[in-house]
C-alpha positions as CSV (number, residue, x, y, z in Angstrom):
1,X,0.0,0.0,0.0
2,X,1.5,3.5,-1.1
3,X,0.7,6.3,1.0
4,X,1.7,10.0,0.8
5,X,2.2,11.8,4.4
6,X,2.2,15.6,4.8
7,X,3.4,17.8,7.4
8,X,3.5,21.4,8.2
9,X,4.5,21.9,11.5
10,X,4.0,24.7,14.2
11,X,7.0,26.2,12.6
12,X,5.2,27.2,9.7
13,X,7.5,27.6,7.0
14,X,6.3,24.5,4.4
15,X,5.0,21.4,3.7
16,X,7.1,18.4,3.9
17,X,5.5,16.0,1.9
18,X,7.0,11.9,1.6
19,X,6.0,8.8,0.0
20,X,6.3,5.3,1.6
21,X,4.9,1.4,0.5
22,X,3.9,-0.4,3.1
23,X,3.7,-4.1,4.0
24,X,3.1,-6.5,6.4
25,X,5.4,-9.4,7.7
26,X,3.9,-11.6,10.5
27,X,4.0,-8.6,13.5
28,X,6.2,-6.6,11.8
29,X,5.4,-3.6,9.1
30,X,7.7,-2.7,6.7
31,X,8.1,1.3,5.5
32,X,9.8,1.3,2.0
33,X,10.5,5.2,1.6
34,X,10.0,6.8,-1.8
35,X,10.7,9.6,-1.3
36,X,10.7,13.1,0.3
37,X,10.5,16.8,-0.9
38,X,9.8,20.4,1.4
39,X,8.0,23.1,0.1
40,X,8.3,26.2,1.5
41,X,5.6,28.8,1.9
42,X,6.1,32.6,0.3
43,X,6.8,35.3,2.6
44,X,2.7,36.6,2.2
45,X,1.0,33.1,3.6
46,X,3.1,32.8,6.7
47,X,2.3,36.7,7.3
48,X,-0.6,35.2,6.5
49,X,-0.8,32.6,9.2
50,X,1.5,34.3,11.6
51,X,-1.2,37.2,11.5
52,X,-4.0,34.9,12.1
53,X,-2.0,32.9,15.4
54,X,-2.5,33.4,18.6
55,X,-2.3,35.6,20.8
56,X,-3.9,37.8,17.7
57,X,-7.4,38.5,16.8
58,X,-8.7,37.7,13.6
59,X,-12.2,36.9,11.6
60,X,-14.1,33.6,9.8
61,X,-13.1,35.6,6.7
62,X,-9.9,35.3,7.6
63,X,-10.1,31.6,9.0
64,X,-12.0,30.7,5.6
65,X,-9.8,32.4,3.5
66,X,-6.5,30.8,4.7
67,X,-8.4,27.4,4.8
68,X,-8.8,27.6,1.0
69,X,-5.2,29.1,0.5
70,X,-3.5,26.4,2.6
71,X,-5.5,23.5,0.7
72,X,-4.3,24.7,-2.6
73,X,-0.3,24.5,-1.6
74,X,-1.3,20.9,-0.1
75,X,-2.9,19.8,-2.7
76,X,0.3,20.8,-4.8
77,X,1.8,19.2,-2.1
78,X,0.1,16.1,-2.7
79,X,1.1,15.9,-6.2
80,X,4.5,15.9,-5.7
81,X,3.7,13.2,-3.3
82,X,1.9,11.4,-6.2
83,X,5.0,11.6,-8.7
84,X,7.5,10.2,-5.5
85,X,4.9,6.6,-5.4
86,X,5.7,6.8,-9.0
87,X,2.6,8.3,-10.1
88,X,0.0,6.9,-7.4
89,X,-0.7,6.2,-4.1
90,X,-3.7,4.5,-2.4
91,X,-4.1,7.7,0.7
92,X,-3.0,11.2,1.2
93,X,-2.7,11.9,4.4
94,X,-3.1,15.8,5.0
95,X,-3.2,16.8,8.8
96,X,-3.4,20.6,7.6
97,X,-1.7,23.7,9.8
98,X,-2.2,23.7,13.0
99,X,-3.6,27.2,14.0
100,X,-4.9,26.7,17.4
101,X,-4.5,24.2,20.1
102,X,-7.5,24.9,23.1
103,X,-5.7,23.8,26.0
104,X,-7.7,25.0,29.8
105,X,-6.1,24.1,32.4
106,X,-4.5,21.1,31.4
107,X,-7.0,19.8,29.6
108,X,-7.5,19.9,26.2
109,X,-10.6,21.2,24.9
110,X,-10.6,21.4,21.0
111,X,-8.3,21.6,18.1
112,X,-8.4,23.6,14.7
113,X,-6.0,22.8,11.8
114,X,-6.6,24.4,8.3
115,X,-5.9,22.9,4.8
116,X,-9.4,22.4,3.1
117,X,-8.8,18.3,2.4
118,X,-11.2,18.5,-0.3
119,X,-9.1,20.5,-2.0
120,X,-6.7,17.8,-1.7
121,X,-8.6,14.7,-2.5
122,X,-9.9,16.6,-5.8
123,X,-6.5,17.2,-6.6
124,X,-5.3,13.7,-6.1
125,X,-8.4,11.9,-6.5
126,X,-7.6,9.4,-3.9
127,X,-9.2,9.5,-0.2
128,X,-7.7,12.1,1.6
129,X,-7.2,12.0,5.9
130,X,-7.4,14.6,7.7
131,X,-8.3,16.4,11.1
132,X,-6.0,13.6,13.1
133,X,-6.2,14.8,16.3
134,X,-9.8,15.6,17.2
135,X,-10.9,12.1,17.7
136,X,-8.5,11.7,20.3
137,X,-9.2,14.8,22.0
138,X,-13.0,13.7,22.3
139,X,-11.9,10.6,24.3
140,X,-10.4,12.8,27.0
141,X,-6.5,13.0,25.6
142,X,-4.3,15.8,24.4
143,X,-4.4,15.0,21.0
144,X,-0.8,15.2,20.6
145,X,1.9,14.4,19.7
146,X,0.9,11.6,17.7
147,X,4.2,10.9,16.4
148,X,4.9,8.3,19.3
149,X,2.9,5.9,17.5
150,X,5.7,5.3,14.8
151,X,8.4,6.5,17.4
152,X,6.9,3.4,19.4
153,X,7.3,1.1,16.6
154,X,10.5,2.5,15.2
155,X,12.0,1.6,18.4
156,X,10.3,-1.3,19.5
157,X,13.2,-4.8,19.9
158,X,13.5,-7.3,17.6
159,X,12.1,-10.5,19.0
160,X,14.4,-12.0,21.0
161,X,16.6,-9.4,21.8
162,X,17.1,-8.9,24.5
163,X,15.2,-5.9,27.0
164,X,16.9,-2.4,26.0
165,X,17.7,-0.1,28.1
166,X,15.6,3.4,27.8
167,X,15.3,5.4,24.4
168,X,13.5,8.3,23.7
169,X,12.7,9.7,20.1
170,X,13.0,13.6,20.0
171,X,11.5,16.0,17.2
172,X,12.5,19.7,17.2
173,X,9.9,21.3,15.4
174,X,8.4,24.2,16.6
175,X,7.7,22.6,19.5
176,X,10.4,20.2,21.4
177,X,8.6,16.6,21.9
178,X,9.8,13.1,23.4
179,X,9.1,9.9,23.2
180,X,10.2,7.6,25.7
181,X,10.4,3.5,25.1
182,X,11.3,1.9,28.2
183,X,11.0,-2.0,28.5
184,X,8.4,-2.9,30.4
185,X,7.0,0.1,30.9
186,X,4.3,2.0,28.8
187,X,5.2,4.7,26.0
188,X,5.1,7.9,27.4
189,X,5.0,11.1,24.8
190,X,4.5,14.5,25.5
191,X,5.6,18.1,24.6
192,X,8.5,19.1,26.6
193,X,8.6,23.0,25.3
194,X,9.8,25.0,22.3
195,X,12.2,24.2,20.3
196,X,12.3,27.0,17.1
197,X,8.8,28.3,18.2
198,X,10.7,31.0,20.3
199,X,14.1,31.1,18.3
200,X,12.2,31.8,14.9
201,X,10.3,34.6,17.0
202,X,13.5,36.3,18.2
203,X,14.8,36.3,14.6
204,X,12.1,37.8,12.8
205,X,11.9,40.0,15.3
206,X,15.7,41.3,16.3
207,X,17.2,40.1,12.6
208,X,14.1,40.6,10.2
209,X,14.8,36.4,9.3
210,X,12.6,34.3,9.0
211,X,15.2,32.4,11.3
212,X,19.0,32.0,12.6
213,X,20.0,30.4,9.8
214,X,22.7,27.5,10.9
215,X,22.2,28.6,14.9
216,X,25.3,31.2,13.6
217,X,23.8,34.0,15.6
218,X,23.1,32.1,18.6
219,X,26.6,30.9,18.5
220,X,28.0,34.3,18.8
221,X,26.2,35.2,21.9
222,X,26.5,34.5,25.2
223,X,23.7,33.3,27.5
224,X,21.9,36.3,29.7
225,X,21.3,34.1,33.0
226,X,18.6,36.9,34.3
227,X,16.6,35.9,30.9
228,X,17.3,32.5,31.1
229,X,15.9,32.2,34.6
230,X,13.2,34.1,33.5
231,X,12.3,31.4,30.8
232,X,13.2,28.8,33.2
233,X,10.2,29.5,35.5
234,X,7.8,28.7,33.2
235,X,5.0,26.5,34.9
236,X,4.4,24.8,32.1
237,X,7.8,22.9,32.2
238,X,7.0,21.2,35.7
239,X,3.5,20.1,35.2
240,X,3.6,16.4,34.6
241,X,2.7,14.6,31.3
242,X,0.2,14.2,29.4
243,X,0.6,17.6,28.1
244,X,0.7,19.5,24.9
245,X,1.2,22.9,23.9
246,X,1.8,25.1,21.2
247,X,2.1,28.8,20.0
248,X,-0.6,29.1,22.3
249,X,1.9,29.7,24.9
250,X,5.4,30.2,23.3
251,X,4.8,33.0,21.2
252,X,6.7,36.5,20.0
253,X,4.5,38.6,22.8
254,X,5.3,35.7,25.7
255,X,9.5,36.4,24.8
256,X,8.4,40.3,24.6
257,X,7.2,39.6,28.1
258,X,9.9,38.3,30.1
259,X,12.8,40.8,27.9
260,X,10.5,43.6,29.2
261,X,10.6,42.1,32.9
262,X,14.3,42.2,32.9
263,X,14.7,45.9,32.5
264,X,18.0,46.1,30.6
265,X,18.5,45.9,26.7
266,X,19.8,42.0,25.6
267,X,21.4,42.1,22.9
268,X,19.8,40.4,19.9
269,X,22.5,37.2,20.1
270,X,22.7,37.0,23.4
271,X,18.7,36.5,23.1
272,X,19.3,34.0,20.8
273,X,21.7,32.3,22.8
274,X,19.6,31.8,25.9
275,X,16.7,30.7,23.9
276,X,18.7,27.8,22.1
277,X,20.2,26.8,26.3
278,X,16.6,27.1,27.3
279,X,15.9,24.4,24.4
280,X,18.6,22.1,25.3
281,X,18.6,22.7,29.0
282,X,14.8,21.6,29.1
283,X,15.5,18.9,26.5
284,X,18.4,17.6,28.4
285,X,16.2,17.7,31.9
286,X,13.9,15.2,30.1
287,X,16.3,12.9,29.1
288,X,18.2,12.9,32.2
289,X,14.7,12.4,34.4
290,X,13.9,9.2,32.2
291,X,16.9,7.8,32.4
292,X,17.6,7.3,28.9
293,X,20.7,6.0,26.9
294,X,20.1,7.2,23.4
295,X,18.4,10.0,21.9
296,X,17.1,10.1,18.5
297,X,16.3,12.9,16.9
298,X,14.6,14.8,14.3
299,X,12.6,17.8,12.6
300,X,14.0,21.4,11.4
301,X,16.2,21.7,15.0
302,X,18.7,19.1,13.5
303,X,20.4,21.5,11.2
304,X,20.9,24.0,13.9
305,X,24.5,22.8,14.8
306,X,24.6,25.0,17.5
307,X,21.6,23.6,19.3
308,X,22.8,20.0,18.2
309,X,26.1,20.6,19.7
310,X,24.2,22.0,23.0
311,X,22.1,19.0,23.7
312,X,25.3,16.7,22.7
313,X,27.0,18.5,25.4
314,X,24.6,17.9,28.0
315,X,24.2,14.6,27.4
316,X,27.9,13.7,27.3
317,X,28.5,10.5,29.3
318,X,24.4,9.8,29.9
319,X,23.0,9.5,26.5
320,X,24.0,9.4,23.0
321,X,22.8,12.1,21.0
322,X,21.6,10.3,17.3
323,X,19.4,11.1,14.5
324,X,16.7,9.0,12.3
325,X,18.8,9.2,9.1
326,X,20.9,6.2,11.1
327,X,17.3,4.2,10.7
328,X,16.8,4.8,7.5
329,X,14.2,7.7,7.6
330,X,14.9,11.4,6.8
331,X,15.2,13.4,9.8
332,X,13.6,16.3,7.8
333,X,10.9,14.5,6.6
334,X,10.4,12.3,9.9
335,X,7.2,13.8,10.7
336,X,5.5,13.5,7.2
337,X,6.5,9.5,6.9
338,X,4.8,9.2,10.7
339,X,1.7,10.8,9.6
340,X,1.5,8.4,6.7
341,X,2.0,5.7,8.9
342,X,-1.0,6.8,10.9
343,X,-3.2,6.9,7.6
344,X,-1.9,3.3,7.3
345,X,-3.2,2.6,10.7
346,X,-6.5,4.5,10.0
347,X,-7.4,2.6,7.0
348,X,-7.0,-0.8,8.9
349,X,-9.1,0.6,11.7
350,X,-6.4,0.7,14.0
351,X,-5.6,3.1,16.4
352,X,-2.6,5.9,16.0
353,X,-3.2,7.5,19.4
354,X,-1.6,5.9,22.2
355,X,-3.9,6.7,25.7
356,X,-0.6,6.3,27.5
357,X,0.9,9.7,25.9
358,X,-2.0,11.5,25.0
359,X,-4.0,11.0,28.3
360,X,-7.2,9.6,26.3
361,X,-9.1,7.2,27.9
362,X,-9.4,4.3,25.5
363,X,-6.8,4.3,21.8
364,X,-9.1,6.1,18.5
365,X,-8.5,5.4,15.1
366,X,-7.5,9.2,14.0
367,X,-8.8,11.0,11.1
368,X,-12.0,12.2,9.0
369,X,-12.1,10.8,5.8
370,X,-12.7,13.1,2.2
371,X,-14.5,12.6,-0.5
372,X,-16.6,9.8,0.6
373,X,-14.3,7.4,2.5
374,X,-12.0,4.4,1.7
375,X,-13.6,1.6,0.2
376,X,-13.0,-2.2,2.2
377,X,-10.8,-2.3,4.7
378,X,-8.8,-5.7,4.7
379,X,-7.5,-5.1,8.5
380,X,-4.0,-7.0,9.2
381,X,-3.9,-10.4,11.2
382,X,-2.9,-8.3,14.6
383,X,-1.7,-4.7,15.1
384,X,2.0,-4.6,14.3
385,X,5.2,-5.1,17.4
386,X,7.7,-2.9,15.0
387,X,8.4,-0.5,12.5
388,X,11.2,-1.7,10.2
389,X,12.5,0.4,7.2
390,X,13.0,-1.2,3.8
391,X,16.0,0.5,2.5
């Protein structure tokens, strides 16, 4: 089964789009990848979307309008997908942009990602998922991250192997999010804090950049420990998991906040700096409290040396510091094959959140279906054990 997986993360600078053929083998499924390809949004839609996030007002014209705008690039997304199956897949998977995440308390209350899927499905002409995270949300969970359901299989031991010690999977996206896979114990996922939600803020406020391209300014500053502390004390970081969070919370007006409670000037790399240690510190804190041996990582935050470097540093002598391109998957385009592993999971009737991360009380099969639905499901002889990649 071929299956095209889209992603555009809270980062909001493109669509990563990929391609995989699945199969099954006894327990195990096997991801063939066939390829990946990002396409980056022009400067008007993110002024677009950045003008319609949170913490600023905005209108259904607005809301409608980007919807429609956002469907077209995915559906052009889409068809790149299509030529990378070699001209067809079975499923697109299109999660859309996530705009805004309704989080009370704790508790999350609703979700709201844009894309218009039938957009998508007219351009493809194959059934189209979409709107992956609400179902989970209505049986009491966080509805993210969803990505511990491949991260969980990715991971998972061969049989007979014996137990291995803790791993985590870690994206940097926007947001910073683990996955840990401890034997014996369940798989626990959550969002740990931002990752370039607050460093692309700083740039395109301080440098006019869309971001610190290479971490180059960040490496030239030095960490301000009175803004750094400030960040730090963030309630969000000790509340216990399940948890999500988005630019809900870490947003341009939250850093303008706690620069404005120091009362000095900070210098636009020394801002930098202590953004990227705030990263890696909280990152690192993670790691550290779960014990883990090896850290896995993906998303845009890999090609930031200087954050790399950071979190390697931290975790010098405790854990390992690794990336997915050593498993055969793109750390760039991690995200995108994950989400078409969850259509994969969807159109077996299987379930792609995992109550144990999200906080759900039972697993959901994820996703609303466009045009009309998949035809037959032929569901597999058991849920897979493992993920295995098929280079």
């Amino acid at each position: 089964m071929k299956i095209v997986g889209l992603m555009s993360g809270t980062s909001y600078d493109g669509v990563d789009v990929a391609a995989a053929e699945f199969r099954t083998e006894g327990d195990t499924l096997w991801l063939r990848p066939l390829g990946h390809r990002g396409i980056d949004y022009d400067a008007e839609l993110r002024a677009r979307i950045g003008a319609l996030l949170p913490p600023s007002a905005t209108t259904i014209e607005a809301v409608c309008q980007l919807d429609n705008r956002l469907g077209g690039v995915f559906a052009e997304a889409a068809a790149i997908g299509l030529e990378l199956a070699g001209g067809a897949a079975d499923v697109v998977v299109s999660p859309g942009q996530t705009v805004f995440h309704w989080v009370e308390a704790g508790v999350a209350r609703g979700t709201l990602q844009l894309g218009s899927p039938a957009r998508v499905a007219a351009r493809a002409g194959v059934p189209v998922l979409s709107d992956l995270r609400s179902a989970d949300i209505a049986a009491g969970g966080q509805g993210a991250p969803l990505v511990p359901a491949f991260d969980a299989l990715l991971l998972a031991p061969d049989d007979g192997a014996p137990a291995a010690a803790p791993r985590a999977a870690l994206n940097l996206g926007g947001i910073a999010n683990l996955t840990v896979i401890a034997p014996g114990a369940p798989v626990l996922g959550y969002d740990v804090g931002p990752a370039n939600a607050l460093l692309d803020a700083a740039a395109r406020r301080l440098l006019n950049r869309p971001c610190d391209l290479d971490g180059a300014r960040a490496a030239a500053g030095r960490v301000h420990p009175g803004l750094l502390d400030a960040l730090l004390a963030e309630p969000y970081y000790a509340a216990p998991p399940p948890k999500s969070t988005g630019k809900e919370l870490f947003h341009a007006g939250y850093l303008d906040e706690r620069l404005v409670g120091l009362g000095e000037p900070v210098p636009a790399d020394d801002v930098l700096a202590t953004l990227t240690e705030l990263t890696a510190r909280v990152v690192a804190a993670e790691c550290d409290r779960h014990g883990v041996v090896e850290v896995v990582a993906a998303g845009g935050g890999v090609r930031n040396p200087t954050l790399r470097g950071r979190l390697a540093a931290l975790g010098a002598g405790r854990w390992r510091l690794s990336t997915t391109d050593e498993l055969g998957v793109s750390a760039q385009a991690k995200e995108a094959y994950a989400f078409a592993l969850l259509g994969w999971l969807s159109w077996h009737g299987l379930p792609g959140a995992i109550p144990s991360v999200t906080g759900a009380s039972r697993p959901s099969v994820l996703g609303s279906w466009t045009p009309s639905g998949p035809g037959p499901r032929t569901a597999p002889p058991a849920p897979p054990r493992r993920l295995r990649i098929d280079c």
